[in-house]
LUMLUMDREN-2810 file (N, C-alpha, C; in Angstrom, 1 decimal):
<atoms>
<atom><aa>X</aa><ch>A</ch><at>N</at><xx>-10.3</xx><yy>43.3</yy><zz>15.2</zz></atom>
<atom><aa>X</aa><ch>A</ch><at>CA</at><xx>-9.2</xx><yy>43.5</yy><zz>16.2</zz></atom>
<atom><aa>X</aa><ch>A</ch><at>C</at><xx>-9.5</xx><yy>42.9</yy><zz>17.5</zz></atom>
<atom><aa>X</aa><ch>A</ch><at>N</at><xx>-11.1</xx><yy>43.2</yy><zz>18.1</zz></atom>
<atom><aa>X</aa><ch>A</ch><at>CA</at><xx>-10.7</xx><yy>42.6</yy><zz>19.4</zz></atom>
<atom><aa>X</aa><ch>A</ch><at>C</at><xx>-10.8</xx><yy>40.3</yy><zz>19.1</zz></atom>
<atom><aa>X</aa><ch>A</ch><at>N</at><xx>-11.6</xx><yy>39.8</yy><zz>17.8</zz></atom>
<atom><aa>X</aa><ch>A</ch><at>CA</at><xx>-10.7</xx><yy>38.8</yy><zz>17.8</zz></atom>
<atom><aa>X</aa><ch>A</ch><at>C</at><xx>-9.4</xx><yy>38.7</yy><zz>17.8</zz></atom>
<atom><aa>X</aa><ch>A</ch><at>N</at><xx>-8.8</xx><yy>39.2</yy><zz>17.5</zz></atom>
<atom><aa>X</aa><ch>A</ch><at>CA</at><xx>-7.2</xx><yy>39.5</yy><zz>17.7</zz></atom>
<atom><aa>X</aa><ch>A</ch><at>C</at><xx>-6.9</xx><yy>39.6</yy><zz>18.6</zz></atom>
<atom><aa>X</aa><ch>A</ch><at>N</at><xx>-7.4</xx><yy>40.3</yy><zz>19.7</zz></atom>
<atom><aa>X</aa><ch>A</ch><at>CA</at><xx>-6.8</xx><yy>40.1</yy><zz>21.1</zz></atom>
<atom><aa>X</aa><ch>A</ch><at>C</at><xx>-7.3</xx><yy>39.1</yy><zz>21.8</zz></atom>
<atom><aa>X</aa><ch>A</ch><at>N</at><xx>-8.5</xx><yy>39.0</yy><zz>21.4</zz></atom>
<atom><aa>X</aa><ch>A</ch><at>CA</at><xx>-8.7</xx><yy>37.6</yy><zz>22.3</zz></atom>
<atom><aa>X</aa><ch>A</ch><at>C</at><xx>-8.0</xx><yy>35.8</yy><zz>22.1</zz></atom>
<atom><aa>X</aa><ch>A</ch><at>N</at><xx>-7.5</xx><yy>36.2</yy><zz>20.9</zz></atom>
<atom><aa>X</aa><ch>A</ch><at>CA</at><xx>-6.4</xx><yy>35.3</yy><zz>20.2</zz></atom>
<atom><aa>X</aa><ch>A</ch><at>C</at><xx>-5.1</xx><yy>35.7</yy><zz>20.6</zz></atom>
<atom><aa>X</aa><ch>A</ch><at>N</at><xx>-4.9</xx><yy>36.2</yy><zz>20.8</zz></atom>
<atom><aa>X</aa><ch>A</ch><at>CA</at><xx>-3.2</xx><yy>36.4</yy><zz>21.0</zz></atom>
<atom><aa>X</aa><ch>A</ch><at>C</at><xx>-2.4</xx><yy>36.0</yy><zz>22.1</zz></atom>
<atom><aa>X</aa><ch>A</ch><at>N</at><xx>-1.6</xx><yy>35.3</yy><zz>22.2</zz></atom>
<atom><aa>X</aa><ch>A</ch><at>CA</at><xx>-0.9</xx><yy>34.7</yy><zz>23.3</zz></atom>
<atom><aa>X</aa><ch>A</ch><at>C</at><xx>0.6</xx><yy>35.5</yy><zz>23.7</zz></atom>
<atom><aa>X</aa><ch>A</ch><at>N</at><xx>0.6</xx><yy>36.1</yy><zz>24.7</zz></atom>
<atom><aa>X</aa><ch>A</ch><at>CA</at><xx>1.3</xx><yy>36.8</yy><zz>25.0</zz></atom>
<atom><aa>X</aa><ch>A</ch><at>C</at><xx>2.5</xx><yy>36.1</yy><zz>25.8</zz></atom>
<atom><aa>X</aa><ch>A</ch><at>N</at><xx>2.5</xx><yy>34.8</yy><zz>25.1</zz></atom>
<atom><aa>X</aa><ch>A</ch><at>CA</at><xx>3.4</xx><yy>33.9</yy><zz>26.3</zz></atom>
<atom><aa>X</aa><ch>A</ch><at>C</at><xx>4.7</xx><yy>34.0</yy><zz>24.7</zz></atom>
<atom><aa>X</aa><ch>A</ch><at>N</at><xx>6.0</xx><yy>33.1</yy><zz>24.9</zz></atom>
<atom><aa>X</aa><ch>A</ch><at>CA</at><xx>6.6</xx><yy>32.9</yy><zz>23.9</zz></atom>
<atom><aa>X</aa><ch>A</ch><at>C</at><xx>7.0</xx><yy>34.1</yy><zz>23.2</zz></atom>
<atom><aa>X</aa><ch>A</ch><at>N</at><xx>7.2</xx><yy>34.0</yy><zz>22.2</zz></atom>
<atom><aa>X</aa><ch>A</ch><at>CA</at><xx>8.0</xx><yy>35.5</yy><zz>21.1</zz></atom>
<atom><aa>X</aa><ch>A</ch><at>C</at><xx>7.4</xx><yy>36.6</yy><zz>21.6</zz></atom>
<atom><aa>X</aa><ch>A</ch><at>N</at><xx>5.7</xx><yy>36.6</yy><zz>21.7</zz></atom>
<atom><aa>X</aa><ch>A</ch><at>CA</at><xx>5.3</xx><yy>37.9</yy><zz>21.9</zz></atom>
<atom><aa>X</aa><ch>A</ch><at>C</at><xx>5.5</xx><yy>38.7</yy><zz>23.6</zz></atom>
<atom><aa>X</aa><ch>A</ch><at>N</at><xx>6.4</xx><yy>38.1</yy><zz>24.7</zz></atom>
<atom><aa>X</aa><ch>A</ch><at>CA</at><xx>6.6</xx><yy>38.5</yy><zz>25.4</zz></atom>
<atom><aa>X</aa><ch>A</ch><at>C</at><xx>7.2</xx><yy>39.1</yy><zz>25.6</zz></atom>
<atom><aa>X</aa><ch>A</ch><at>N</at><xx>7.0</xx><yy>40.6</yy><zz>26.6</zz></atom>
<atom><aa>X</aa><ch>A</ch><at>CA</at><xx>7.5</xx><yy>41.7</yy><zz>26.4</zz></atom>
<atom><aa>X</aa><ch>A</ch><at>C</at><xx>7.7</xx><yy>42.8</yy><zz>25.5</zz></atom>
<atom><aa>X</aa><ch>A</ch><at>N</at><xx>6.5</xx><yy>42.5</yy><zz>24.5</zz></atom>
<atom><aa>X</aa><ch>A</ch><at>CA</at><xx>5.8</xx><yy>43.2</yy><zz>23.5</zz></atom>
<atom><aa>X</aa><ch>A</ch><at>C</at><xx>4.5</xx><yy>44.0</yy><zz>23.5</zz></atom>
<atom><aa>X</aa><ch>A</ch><at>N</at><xx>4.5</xx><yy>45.3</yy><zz>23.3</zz></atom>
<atom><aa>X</aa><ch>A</ch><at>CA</at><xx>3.1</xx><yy>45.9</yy><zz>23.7</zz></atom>
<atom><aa>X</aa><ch>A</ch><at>C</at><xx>1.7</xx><yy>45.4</yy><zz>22.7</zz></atom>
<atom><aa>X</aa><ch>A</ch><at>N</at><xx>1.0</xx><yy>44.7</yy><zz>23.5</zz></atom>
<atom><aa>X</aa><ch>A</ch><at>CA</at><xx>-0.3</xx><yy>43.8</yy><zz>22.9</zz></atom>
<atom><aa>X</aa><ch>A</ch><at>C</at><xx>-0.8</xx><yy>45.0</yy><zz>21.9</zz></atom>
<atom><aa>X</aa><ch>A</ch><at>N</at><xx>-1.4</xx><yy>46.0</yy><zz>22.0</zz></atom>
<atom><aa>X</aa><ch>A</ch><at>CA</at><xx>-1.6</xx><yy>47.1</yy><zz>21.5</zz></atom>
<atom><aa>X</aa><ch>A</ch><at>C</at><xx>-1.3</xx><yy>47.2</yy><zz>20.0</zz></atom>
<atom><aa>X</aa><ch>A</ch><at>N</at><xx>0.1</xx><yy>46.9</yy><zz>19.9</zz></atom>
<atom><aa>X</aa><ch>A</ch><at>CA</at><xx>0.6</xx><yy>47.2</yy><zz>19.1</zz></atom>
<atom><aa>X</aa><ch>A</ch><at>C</at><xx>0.4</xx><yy>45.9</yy><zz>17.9</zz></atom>
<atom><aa>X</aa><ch>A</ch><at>N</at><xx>0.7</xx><yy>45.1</yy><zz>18.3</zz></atom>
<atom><aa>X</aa><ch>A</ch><at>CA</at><xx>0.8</xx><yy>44.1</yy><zz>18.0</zz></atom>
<atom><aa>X</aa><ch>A</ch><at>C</at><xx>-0.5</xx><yy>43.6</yy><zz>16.9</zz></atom>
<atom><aa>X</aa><ch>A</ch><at>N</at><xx>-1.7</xx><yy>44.1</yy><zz>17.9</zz></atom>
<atom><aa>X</aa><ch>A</ch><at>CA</at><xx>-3.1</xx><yy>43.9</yy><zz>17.3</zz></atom>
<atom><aa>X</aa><ch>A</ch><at>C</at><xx>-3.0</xx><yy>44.8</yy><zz>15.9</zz></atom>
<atom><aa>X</aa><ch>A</ch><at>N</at><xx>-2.1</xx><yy>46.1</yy><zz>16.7</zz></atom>
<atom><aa>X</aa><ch>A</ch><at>CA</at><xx>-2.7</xx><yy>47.0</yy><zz>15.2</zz></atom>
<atom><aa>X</aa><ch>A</ch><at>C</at><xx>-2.3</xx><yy>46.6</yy><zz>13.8</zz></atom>
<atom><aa>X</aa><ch>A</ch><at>N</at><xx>-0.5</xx><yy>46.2</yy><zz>14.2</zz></atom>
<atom><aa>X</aa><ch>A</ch><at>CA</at><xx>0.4</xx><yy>45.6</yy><zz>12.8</zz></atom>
<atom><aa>X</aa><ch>A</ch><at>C</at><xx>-0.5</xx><yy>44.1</yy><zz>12.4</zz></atom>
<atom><aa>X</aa><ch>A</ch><at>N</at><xx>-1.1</xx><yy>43.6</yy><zz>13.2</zz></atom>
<atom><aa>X</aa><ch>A</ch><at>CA</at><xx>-1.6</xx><yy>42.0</yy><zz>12.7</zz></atom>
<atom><aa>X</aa><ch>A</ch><at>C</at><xx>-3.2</xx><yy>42.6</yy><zz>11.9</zz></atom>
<atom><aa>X</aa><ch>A</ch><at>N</at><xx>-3.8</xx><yy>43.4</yy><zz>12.1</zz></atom>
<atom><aa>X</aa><ch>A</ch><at>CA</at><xx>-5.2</xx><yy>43.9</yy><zz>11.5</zz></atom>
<atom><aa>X</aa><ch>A</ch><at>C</at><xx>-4.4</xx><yy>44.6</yy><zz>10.2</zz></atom>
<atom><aa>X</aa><ch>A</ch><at>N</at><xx>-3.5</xx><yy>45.6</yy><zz>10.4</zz></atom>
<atom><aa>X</aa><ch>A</ch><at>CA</at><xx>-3.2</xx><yy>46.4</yy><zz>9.2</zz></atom>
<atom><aa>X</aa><ch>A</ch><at>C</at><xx>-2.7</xx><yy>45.4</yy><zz>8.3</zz></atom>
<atom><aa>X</aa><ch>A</ch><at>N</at><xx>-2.1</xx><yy>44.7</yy><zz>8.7</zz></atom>
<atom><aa>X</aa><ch>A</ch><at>CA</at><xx>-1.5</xx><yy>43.5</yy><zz>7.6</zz></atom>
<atom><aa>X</aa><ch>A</ch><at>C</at><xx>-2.8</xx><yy>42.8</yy><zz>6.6</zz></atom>
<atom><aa>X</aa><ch>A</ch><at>N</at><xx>-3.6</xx><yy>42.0</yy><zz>8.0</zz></atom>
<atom><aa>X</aa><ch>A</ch><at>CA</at><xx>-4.8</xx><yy>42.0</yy><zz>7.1</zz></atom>
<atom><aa>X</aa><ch>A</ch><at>C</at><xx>-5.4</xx><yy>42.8</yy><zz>6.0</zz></atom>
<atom><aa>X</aa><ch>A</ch><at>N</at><xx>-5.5</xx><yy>43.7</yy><zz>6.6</zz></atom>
<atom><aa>X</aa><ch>A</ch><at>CA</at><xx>-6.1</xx><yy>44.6</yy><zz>5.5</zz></atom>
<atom><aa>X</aa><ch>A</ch><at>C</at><xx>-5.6</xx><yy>45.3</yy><zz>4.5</zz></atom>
<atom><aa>X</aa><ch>A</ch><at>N</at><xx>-4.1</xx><yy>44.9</yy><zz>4.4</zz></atom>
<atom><aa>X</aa><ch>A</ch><at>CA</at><xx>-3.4</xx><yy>45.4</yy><zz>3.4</zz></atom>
<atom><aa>X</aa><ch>A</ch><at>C</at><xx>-3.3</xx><yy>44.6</yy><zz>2.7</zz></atom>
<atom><aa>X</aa><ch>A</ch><at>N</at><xx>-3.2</xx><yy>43.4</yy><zz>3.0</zz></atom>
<atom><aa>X</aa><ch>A</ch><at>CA</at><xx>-3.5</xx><yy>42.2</yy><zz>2.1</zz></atom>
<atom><aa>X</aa><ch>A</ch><at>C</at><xx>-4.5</xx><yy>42.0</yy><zz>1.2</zz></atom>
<atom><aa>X</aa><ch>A</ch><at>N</at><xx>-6.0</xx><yy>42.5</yy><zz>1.8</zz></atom>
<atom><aa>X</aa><ch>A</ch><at>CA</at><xx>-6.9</xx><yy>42.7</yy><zz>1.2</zz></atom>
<atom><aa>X</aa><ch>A</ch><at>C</at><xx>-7.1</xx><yy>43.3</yy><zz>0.2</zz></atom>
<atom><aa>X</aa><ch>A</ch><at>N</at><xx>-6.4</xx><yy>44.6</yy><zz>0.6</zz></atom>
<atom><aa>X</aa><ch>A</ch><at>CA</at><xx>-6.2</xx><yy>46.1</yy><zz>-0.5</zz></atom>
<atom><aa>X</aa><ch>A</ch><at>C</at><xx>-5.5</xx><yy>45.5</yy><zz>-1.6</zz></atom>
<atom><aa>X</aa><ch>A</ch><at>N</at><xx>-4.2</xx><yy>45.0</yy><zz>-1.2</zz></atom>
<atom><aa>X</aa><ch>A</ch><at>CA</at><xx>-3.2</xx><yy>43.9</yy><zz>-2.3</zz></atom>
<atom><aa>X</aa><ch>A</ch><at>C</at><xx>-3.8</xx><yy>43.5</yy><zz>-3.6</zz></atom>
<atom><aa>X</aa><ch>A</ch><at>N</at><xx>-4.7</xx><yy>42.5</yy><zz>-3.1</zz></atom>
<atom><aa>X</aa><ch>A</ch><at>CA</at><xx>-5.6</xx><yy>41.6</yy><zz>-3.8</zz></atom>
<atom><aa>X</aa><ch>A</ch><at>C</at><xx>-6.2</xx><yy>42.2</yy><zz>-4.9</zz></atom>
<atom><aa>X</aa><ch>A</ch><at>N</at><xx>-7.2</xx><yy>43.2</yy><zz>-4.1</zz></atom>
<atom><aa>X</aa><ch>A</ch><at>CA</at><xx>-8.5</xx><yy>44.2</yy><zz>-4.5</zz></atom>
<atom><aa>X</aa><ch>A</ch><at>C</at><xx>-7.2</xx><yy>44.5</yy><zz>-6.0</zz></atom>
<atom><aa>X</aa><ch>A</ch><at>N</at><xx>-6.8</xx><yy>45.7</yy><zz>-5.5</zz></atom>
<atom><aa>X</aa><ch>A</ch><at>CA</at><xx>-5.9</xx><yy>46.7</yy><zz>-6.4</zz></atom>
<atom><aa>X</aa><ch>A</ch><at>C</at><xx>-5.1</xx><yy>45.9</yy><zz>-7.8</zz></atom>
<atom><aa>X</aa><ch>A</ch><at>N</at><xx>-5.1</xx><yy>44.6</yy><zz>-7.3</zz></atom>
<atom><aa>X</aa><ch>A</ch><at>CA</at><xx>-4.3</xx><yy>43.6</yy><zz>-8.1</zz></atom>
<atom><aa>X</aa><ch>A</ch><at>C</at><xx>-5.1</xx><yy>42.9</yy><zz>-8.8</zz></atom>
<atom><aa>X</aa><ch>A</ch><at>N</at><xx>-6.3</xx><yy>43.3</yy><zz>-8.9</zz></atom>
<atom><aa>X</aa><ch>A</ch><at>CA</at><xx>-7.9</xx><yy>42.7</yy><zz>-9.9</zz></atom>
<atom><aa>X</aa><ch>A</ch><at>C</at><xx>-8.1</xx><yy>41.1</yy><zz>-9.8</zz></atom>
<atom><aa>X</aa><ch>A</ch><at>N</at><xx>-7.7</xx><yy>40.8</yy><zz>-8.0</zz></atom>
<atom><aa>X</aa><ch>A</ch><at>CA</at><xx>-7.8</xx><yy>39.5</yy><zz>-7.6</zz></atom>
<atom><aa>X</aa><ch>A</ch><at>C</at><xx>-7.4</xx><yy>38.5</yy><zz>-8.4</zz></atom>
<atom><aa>X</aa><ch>A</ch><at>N</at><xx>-6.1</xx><yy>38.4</yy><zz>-8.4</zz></atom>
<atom><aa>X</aa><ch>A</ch><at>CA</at><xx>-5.5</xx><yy>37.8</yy><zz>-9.4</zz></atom>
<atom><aa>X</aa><ch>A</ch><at>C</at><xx>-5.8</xx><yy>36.1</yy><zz>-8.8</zz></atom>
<atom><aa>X</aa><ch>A</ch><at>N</at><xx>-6.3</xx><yy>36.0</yy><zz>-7.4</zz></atom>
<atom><aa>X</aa><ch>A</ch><at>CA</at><xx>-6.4</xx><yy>34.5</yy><zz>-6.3</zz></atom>
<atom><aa>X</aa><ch>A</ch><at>C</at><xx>-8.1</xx><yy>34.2</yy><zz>-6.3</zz></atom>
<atom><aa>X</aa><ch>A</ch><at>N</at><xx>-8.5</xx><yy>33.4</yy><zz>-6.5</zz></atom>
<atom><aa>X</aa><ch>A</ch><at>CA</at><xx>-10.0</xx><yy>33.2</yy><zz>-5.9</zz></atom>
<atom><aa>X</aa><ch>A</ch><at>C</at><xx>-9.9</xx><yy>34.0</yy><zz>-4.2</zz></atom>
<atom><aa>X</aa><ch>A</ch><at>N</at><xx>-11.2</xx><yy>33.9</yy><zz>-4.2</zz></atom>
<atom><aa>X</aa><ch>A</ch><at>CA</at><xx>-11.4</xx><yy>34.1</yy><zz>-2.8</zz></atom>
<atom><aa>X</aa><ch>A</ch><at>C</at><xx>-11.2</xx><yy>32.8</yy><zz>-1.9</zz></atom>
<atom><aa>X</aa><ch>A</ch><at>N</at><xx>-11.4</xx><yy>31.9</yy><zz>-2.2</zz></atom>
<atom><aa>X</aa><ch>A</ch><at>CA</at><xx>-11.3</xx><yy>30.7</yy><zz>-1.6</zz></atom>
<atom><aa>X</aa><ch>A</ch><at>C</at><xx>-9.7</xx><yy>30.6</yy><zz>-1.2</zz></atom>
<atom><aa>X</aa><ch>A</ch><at>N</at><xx>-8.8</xx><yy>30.7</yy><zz>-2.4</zz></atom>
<atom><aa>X</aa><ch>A</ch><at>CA</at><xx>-7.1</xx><yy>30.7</yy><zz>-2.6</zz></atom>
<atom><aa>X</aa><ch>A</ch><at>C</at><xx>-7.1</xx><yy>31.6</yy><zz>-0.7</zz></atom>
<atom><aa>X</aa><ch>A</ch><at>N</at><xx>-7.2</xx><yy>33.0</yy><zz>-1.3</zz></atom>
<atom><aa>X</aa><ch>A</ch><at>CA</at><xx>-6.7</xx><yy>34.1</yy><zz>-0.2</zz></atom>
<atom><aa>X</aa><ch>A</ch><at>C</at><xx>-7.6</xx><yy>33.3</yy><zz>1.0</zz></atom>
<atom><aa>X</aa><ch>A</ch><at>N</at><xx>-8.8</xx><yy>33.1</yy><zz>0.9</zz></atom>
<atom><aa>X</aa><ch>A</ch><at>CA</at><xx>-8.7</xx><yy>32.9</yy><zz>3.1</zz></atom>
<atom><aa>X</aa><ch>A</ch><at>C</at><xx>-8.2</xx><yy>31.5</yy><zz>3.2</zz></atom>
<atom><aa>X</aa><ch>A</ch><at>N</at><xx>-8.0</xx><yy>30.5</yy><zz>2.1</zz></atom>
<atom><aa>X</aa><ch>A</ch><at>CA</at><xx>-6.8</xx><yy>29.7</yy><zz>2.9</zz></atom>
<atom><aa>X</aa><ch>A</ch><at>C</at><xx>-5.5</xx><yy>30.6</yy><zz>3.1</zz></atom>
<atom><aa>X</aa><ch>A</ch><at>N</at><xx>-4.9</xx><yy>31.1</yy><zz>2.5</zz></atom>
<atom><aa>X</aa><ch>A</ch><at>CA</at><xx>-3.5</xx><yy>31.8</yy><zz>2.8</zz></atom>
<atom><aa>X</aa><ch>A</ch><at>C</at><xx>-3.4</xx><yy>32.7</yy><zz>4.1</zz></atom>
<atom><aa>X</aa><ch>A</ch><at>N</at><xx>-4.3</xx><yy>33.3</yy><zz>3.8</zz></atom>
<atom><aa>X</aa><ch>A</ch><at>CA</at><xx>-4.5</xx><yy>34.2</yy><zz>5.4</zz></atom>
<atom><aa>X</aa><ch>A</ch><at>C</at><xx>-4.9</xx><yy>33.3</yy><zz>6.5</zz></atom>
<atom><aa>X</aa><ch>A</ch><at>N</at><xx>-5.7</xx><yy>32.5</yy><zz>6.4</zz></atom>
<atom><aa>X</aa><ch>A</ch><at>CA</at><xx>-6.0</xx><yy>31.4</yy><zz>7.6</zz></atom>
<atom><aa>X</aa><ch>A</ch><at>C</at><xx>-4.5</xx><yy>31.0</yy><zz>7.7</zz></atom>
<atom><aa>X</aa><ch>A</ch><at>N</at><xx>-3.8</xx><yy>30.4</yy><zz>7.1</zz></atom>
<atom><aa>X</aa><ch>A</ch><at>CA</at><xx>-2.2</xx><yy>29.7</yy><zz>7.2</zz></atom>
<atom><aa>X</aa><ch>A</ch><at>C</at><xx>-1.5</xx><yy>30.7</yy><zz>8.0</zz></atom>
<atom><aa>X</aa><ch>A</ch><at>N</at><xx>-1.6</xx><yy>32.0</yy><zz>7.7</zz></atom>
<atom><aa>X</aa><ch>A</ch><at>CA</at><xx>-0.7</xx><yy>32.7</yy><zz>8.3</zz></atom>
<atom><aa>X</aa><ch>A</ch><at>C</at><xx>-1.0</xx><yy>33.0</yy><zz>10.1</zz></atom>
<atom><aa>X</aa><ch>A</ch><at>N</at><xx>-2.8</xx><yy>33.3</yy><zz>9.4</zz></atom>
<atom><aa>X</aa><ch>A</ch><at>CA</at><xx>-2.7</xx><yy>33.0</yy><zz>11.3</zz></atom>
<atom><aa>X</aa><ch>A</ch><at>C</at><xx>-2.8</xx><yy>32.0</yy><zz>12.2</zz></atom>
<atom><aa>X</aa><ch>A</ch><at>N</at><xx>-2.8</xx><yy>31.0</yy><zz>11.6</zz></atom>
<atom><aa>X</aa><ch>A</ch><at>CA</at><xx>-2.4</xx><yy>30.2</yy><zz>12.3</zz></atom>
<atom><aa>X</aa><ch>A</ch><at>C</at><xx>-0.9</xx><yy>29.8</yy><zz>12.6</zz></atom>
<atom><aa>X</aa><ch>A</ch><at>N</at><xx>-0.4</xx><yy>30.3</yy><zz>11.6</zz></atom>
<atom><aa>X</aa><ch>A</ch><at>CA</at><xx>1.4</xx><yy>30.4</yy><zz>12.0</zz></atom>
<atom><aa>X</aa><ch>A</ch><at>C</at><xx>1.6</xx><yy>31.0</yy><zz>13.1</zz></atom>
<atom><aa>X</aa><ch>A</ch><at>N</at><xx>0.8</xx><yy>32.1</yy><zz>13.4</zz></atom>
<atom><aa>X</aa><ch>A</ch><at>CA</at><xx>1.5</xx><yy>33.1</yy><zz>14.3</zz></atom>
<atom><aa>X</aa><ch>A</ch><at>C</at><xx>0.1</xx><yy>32.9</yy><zz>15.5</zz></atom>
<atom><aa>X</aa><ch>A</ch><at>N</at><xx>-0.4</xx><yy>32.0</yy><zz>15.7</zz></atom>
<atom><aa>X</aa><ch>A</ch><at>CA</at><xx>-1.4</xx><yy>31.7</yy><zz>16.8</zz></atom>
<atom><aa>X</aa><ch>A</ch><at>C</at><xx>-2.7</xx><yy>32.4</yy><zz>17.2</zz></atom>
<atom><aa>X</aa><ch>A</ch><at>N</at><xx>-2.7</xx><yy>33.1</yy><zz>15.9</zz></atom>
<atom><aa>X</aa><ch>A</ch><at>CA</at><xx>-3.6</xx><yy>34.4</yy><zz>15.7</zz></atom>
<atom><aa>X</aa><ch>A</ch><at>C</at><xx>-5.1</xx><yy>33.5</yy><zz>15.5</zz></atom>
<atom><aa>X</aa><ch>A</ch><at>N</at><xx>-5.4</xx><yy>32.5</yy><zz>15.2</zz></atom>
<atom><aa>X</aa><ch>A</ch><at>CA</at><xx>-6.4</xx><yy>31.7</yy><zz>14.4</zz></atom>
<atom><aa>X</aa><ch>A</ch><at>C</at><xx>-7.2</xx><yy>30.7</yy><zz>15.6</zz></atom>
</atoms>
C-alpha cells in the first residue's frame, strides 16, 4: 500500500477523490486478484498474471 501512495497521482480523474480510499480499493483489487488465481488452481503462469497486473497498473498510473 504505501507503494501505492507513493505512486498515485492525485492530479487528473483522481482529483477530488479521498487518496485513502483509493489506496485501499487499488491493494484489495490486487489481492483479490491474487485470491482469483490461487482458488482457480492458477489456471495463468505466474509470468502470464504479473504481466497482466503490471498492464493494469500501469493503465491507471499505479506502476
Amino acid at each position: 500500500m504505501t507503494t501505492i501512495q507513493e505512486k498515485l497521482d492525485m492530479h487528473d480523474i483522481n482529483q477530488g477523490m479521498d487518496k485513502e480510499l483509493i489506496i485501499q480499493f487499488t491493494a484489495s483489487a490486487f489481492v483479490g486478484t491474487v485470491e482469483c488465481w490461487i482458488l482457480n488452481q492458477m489456471p495463468h503462469s505466474l509470468e502470464f498474471m504479473a504481466e497482466q497486473v503490471w498492464k493494469l497498473f500501469k493503465r491507471y498510473n499505479i506502476a
